[in-house]
N, C-alpha and C positions, 0 to 999 in steps of 0.2 A: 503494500500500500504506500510506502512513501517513497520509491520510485516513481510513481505514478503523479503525485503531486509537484516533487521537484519536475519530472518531465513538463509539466502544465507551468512551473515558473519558467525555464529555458525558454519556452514560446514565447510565452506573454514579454515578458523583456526582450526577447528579439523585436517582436512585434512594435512594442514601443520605443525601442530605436531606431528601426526603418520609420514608423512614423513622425518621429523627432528629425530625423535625415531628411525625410519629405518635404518637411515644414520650412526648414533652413534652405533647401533646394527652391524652393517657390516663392521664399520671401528674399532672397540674391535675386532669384530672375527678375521681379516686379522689380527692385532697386537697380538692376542696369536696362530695364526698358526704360525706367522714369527718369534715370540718365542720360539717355541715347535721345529722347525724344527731348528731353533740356537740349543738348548740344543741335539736335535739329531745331528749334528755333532760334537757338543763338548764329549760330550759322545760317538763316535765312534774314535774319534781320541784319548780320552784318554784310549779306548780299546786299540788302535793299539799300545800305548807307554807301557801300561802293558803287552801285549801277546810279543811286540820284546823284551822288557827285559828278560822276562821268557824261551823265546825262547836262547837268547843269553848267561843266563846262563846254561840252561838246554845242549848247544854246549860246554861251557867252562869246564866242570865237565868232560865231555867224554873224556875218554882216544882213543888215537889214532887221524886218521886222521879226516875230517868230512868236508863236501861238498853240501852243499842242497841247491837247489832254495825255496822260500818261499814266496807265495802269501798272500796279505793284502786290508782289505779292508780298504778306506780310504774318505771320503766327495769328490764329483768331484768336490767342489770350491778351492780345492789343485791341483796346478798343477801339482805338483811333491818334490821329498824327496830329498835335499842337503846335503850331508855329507860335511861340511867344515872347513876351520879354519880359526876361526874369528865370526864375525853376523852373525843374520839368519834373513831368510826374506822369508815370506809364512812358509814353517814348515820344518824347516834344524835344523841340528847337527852342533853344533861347534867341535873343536878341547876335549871338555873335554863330548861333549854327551852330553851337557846339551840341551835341549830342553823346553822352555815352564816353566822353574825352575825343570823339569823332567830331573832326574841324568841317563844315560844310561850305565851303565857300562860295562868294561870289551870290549871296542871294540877302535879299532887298526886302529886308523886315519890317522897315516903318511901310515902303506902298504895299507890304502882303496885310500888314495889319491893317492898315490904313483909320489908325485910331480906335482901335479896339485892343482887350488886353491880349486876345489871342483867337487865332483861325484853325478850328478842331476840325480836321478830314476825319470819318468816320472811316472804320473798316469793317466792310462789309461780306462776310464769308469769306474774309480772306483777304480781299483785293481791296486796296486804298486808291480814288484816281482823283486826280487833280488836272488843274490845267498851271501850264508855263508859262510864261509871256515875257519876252523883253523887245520895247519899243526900241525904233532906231536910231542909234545913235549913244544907246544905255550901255553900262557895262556892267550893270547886274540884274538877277534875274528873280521876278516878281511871282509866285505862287497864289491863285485863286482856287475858289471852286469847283 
């Protein structure tokens, strides 16, 4: 009879170490997906900071007038894009562009504001769009709705 019983403990404690094992295996995975998918939106947003600079000089150079809407992708846990002056808070520009310690040059914050404390792009499943605009003869570049 007490073969029988220790046989019955050998189990159960295996048992609850594979399950113990289990646990530790599922709660790593969920902490490098919720990793993986942090660095995937950090690395999309600092797409978006590279592609608007490139964009914004690649407007500055052009002679004459210039007017485009310009769609972006951007993480949907951003609600949306602040052009301000002053702090930022979720992912805004202040008065000199800087974002993030990301310098954005070359863009014209008093005509984007045009007397308001700030111009909020909404993001929309995803995609933020705006329009560009530098008149001729300007050497910076003005963001609307």
């Amino acid at each position: 009879m007490q073969k029988n019983k220790r046989g019955q403990l050998d189990i159960s404690f295996g048992m609850i170490f594979s399950i113990i094992l289990i646990i530790i295996f599922l709660a790593f995975g969920f902490y490098a997906i919720k990793k993986f998918m942090d660095l995937q939106s950090e690395v999309q947003i600092k797409q978006f900071l590279d592609d608007f600079q490139t964009f914004v000089d690649k407007i500055r150079k052009s002679n004459g007038e210039y007017s485009q809407y310009k769609d972006y992708s951007l993480p949907t846990k951003i609600t949306s894009i602040c052009f301000q002056d002053g702090e930022f808070e979720n992912l805004k520009f202040n008065s000199k562009g800087i974002i993030r310690g990301k310098m954005i040059e070359y863009l014209d914050i008093e005509s984007t504001l045009s007397g308001k404390d700030e111009l909020c792009i909404p993001n929309t499943n995803g995609k933020v769009k705006f329009r560009l605009v530098k008149d001729y003869g300007e050497t910076l570049v003005t963001i609307t709705k």
